[in-house]
N, C-alpha and C positions, 0 to 999 in steps of 0.2 A: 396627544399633544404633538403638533410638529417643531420639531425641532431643527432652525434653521442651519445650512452651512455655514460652517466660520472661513473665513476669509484670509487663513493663515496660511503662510509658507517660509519658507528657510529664509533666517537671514543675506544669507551670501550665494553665489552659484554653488552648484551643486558639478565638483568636478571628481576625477579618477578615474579608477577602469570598472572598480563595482561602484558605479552609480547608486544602485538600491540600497549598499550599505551604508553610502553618504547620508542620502536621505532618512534613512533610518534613523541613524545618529543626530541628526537636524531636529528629529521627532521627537530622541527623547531627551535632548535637550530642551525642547518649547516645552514636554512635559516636567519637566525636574525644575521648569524656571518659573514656571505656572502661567507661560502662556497659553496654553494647553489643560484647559480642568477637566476634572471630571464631570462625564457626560455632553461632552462637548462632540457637536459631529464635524467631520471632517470633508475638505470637500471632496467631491467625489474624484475618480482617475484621473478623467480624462481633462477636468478640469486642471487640477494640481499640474498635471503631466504639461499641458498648454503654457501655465506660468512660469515651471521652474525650468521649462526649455528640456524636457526626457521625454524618453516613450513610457506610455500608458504601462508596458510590462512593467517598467522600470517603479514606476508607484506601487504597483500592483503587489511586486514582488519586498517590496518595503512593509508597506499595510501587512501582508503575510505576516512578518517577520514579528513584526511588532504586536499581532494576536498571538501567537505564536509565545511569545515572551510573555503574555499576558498585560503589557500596555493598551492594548485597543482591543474593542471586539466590534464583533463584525455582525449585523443584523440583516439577515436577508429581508429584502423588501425597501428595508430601510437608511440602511447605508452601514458606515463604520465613523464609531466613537471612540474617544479616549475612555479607557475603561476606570471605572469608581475604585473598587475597593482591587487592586490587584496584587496577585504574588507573581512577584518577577522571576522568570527563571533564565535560567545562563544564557548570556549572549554569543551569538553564534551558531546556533542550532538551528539545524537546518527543519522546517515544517514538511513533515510528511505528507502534507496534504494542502495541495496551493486551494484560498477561495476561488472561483471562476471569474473569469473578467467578458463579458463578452465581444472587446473588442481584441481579446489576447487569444491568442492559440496556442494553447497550453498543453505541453505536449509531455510533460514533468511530470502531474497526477495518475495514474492509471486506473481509470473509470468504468463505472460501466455503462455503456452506449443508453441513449434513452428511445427506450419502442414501447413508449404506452405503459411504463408499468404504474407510474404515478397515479393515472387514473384508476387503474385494476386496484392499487393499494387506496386508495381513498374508498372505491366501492364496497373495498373487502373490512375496512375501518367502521364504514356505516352500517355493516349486515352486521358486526360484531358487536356495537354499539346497542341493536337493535334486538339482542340473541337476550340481553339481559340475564345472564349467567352467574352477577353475582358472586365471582370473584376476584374483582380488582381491587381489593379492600386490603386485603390482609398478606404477608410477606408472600413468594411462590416458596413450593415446596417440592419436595422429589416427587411426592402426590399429583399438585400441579401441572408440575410440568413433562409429565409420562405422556400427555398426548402428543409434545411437540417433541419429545424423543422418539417417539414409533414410528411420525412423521419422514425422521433423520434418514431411518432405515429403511423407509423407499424411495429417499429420494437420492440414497450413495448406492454406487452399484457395489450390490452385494460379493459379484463373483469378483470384482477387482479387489475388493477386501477380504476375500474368505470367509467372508458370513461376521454379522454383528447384530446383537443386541440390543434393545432400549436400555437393558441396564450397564450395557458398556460404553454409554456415552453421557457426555456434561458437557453443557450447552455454556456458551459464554457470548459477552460483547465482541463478537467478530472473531476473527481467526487471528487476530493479534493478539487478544484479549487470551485465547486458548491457550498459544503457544506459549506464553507469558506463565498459565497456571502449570502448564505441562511441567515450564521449567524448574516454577517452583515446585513439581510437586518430586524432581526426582535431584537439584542441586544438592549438593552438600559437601561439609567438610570446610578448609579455611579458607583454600583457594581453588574454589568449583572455576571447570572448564567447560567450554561450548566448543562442539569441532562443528567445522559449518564450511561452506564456500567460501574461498576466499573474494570474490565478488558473489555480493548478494542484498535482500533488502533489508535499506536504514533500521528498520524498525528492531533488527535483530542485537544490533550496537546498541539500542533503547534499552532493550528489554536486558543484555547482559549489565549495561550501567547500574539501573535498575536491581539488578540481583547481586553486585559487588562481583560479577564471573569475568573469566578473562576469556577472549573470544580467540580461538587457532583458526585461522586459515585453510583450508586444503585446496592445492590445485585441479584445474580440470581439465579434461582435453573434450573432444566430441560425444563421447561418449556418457561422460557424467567425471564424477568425481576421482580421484587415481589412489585405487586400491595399495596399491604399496606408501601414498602419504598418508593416506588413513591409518593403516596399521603402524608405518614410523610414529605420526602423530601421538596414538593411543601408547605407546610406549613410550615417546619422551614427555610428554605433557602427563600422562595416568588420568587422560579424557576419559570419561565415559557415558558424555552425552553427545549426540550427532544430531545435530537440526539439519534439514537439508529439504529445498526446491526439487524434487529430483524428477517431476511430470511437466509443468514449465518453469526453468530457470530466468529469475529477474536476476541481471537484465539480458543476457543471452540467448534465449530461447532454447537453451539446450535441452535435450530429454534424457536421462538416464537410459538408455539401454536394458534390456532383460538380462542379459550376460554380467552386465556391469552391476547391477544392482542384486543378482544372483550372489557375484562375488564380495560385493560389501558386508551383505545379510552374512554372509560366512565367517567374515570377519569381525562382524559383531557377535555374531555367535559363541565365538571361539574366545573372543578377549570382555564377555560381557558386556558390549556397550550397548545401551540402549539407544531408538533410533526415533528419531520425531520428524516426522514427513509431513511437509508443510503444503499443502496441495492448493493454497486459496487461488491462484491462479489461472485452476484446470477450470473449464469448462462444458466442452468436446469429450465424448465417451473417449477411453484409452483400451489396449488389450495388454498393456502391460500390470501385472500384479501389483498392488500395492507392500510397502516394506511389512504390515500390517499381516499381510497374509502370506509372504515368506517367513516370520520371524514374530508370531501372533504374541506370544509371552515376554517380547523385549522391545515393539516396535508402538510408536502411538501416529495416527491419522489424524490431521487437524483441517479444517477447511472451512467454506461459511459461504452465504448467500451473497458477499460482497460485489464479487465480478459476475455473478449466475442473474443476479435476481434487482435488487435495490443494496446499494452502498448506505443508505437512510437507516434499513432495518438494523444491523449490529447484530445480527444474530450467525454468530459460530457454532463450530463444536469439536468435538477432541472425543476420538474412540480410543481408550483407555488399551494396554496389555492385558489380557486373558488377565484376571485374577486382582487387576490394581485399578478397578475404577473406583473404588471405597477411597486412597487417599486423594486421588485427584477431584471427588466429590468434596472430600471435607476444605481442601484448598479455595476451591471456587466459593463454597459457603463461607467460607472464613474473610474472603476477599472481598463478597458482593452479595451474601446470601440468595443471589441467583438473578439470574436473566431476570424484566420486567414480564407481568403476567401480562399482562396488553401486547407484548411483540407475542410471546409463547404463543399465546392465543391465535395473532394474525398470522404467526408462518407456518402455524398446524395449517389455520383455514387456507393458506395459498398453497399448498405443499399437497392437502389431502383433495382441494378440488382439482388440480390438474394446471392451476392458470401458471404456478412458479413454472411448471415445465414447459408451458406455451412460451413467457416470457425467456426463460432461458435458451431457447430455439431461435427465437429473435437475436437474443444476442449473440449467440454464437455466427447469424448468419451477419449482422452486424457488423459483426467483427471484423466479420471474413472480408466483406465486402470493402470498409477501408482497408485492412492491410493491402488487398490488392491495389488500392489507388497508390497506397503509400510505394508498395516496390513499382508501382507501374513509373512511377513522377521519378525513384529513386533508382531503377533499378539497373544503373551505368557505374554503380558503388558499390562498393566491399557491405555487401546490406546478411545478414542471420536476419530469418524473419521463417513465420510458421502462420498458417491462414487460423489457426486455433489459440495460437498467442494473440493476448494485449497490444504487444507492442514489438517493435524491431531494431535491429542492433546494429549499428552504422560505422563500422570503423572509418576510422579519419583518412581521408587520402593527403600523398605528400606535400607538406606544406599548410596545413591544418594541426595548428589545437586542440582539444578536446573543450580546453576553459574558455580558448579565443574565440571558437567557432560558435559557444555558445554565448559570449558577449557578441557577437556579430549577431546572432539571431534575434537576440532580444533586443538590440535597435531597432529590428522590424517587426517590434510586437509579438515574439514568437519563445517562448519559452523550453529548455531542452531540456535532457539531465546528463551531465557527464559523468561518463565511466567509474571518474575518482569518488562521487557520490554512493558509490556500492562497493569498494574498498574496505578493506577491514584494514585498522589501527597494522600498522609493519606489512603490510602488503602492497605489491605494489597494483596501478592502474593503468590499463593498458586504454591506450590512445584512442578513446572509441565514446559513441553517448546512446543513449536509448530514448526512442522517441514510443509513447502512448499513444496508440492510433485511436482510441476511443475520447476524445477531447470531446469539449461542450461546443466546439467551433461546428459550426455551419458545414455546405460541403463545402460548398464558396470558397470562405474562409481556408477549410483545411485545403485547399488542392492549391490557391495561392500561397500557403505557406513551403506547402511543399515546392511549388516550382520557386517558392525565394531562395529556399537551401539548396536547390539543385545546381539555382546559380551561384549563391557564394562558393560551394563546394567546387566548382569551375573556375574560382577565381580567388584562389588564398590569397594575394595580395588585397582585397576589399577589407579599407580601414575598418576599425573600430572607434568610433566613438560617441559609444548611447550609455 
């Protein structure tokens, strides 16, 4: 059935500085007044964007907002509707994951670049399809899914980890999903703590809201993390769990150091903290040890195919401490009784023929190949960038914003993330944004966008008002 666009828009203009939140609010008020039903589709961006006098980001980033809260969802193909039966959740929360627009350049998501895996995955779908095996019936089970663990363990490198197991790993929805069970599987007590960077990804402020935990902070310099706030930390707080980026830092690019992470590992040693190394980031081989294999009985390895392979698949996994993959099984089972046997099944198949690592090669040269455009168009600017990272880190020059610079942007269709969005609750944000060099833009697109920041960045005085 097609379902036409409705022909709705905001009463009154749409004015302020966050435009997107106006409109937001415009939204859920046609919904709450029942101008707006369910099943009703909306009109499209660019359209909306045209009448209510905004840019297309500025819809874009509303529409988010509002699936996001579970008001509307979003059907690819098909457009975005007021959603039927929905639970509302708090307003204000920022979406970890913007939909793509493709007139926006969206530099906020961090993606992974597309070289052909789509097709590989549809082909690798249909051979599966066609294997008739026979077990997509019935729940997965540690049975089950032992092929798509043994997989795990040739597609991590072994010597960065110090050798691992099929039975030392549990596979989950993504490496969010992982980190998540890790946390649950080692929180406890009345008021569990998280030590973590004090800039780092949203997703970790989720996941402690989530588990009732309070999130500490720890500064960095170049090096990684600073061994003595660690240790302060761990004594006034009585932390003893460490979540930490320490191969690429969102949103910094930083890399821990061997020396540096030598001395962490001792210090969890020494005061018992267990240590959860959140790798989903890495790509690119490393010849730095993982915490995993300095610290094998108090450190866990979390990462997943997200940025490697397909962001669609959801498939993580979390290499347990020597001896504790028993309770972080029974967590995940408790959670989700397990990955789907259809993914298990398709990322053995991509993993064992060879193609994830074809694809993965891609992306990494992928990568490489915009971040270079990105410092080439930027690189007259205070830019942290690494040809193996996502994405690059642009401190503000004087006379720039962090939040102005990125309402400047997003009048020309160009979407950022400021610094203050990787903040943790009593920390503060240093003056700077992170731009995703893997966007769904064109090259077109992205090399225009970038020479548009080159020029605002040239000229702090350019108004703001989108």
């Amino acid at each position: 059935m097609i379902v036409p666009d409705t022909i709705w828009q905001p009463e009154g203009p749409i004015t302020g500085k966050a435009k997107y939140k106006a409109l937001a609010q415009a939204l859920r008020e046609g919904i709450a007044s029942g101008q707006l039903t369910p099943g009703m589709k909306l009109p499209p961006v660019r359209d909306l964007a045209y009448r209510v006098q905004v840019t297309p980001g500025t819809v874009a980033r509303a529409y988010t907002l509002l699936t996001e809260e579970g008001r509307l969802q979003a059907e690819v193909g098909r457009g975005t509707f007021v959603a039927a039966g929905r639970a509302v959740k708090s307003e204000g929360v920022t979406a970890l994951v913007n939909l793509p627009v493709d007139t926006v350049v969206d530099f906020r998501s961090s993606r992974v670049p597309d070289v052909g895996q789509g097709r590989i995955i549809d082909a690798a779908l249909i051979k599966l399809a066609e294997s008739h095996r026979r077990r997509h019936i019935n729940y997965p089970t540690a049975e089950t899914d032992l092929e798509a663990r043994t997989a795990v363990t040739a597609w991590v490198d072994q010597q960065r980890l110090g050798g691992a197991g099929p039975e030392d790993i549990v596979l989950g929805n993504g490496a969010q999903n992982c980190c998540l069970l890790t946390l649950q599987a080692e929180l406890s007590g009345h008021n569990p703590i998280i030590m973590t960077e004090e800039l780092g990804y949203p997703g970790t402020r989720h996941a402690a809201r989530l588990l009732r935990a309070q999130t500490v902070g720890l500064p960095m310099d170049d090096e990684g993390i600073l061994p003595e706030a660690f240790k302060q930390a761990c004594r006034t707080h009585g932390g003893r769990i460490l979540l930490t980026a320490a191969e690429v830092h969102s949103p910094t690019t930083i890399r821990t150091s061997l020396r540096r992470k030598q001395e962490i590992a001792e210090i969890a040693r020494q005061l018992d903290v267990t240590i959860i190394e959140d790798d989903c980031h890495t790509t690119a081989p490393s010849d730095i040890p993982s915490y995993r294999s300095m610290l094998p009985e108090q450190s866990y390895f979390v990462s997943s195919l997200t940025k490697s392979v397909s962001g669609a698949l959801r498939f993580g996994y979390a290499i347990a401490p020597v001896g504790r993959e028993k309770d972080l099984r029974q967590v995940a089972q408790s959670s989700f009784y397990g990955v789907a046997q259809p993914i298990l099944d398709l990322c053995h198949a991509l993993i064992t023929s060879g193609a994830a690592q074809g694809i993965r090669d891609r992306v990494i040269e992928a990568t490489a190949k915009r971040t270079r455009l990105a410092v080439n168009a930027l690189g007259a600017w205070d830019l942290r960038w690494r040809e193996d990272a996502p994405f690059v880190y642009l401190n503000m020059p004087q006379g720039w914003r962090a939040s102005r610079f990125a309402m400047a942007c997003e009048k020309r269709d160009i979407l950022i993330k400021p610094a203050d969005e990787f903040a943790l609750p009593n920390c503060s944000a240093p003056n700077a944004v992170r731009l995703s060099v893997n966007t769904c833009a064109s090259d077109e697109l992205f090399l225009k966008a970038l020479d548009d920041m080159n020029a605002l960045l040239a000229n702090p005085s350019s108004p703001v008002d989108g």
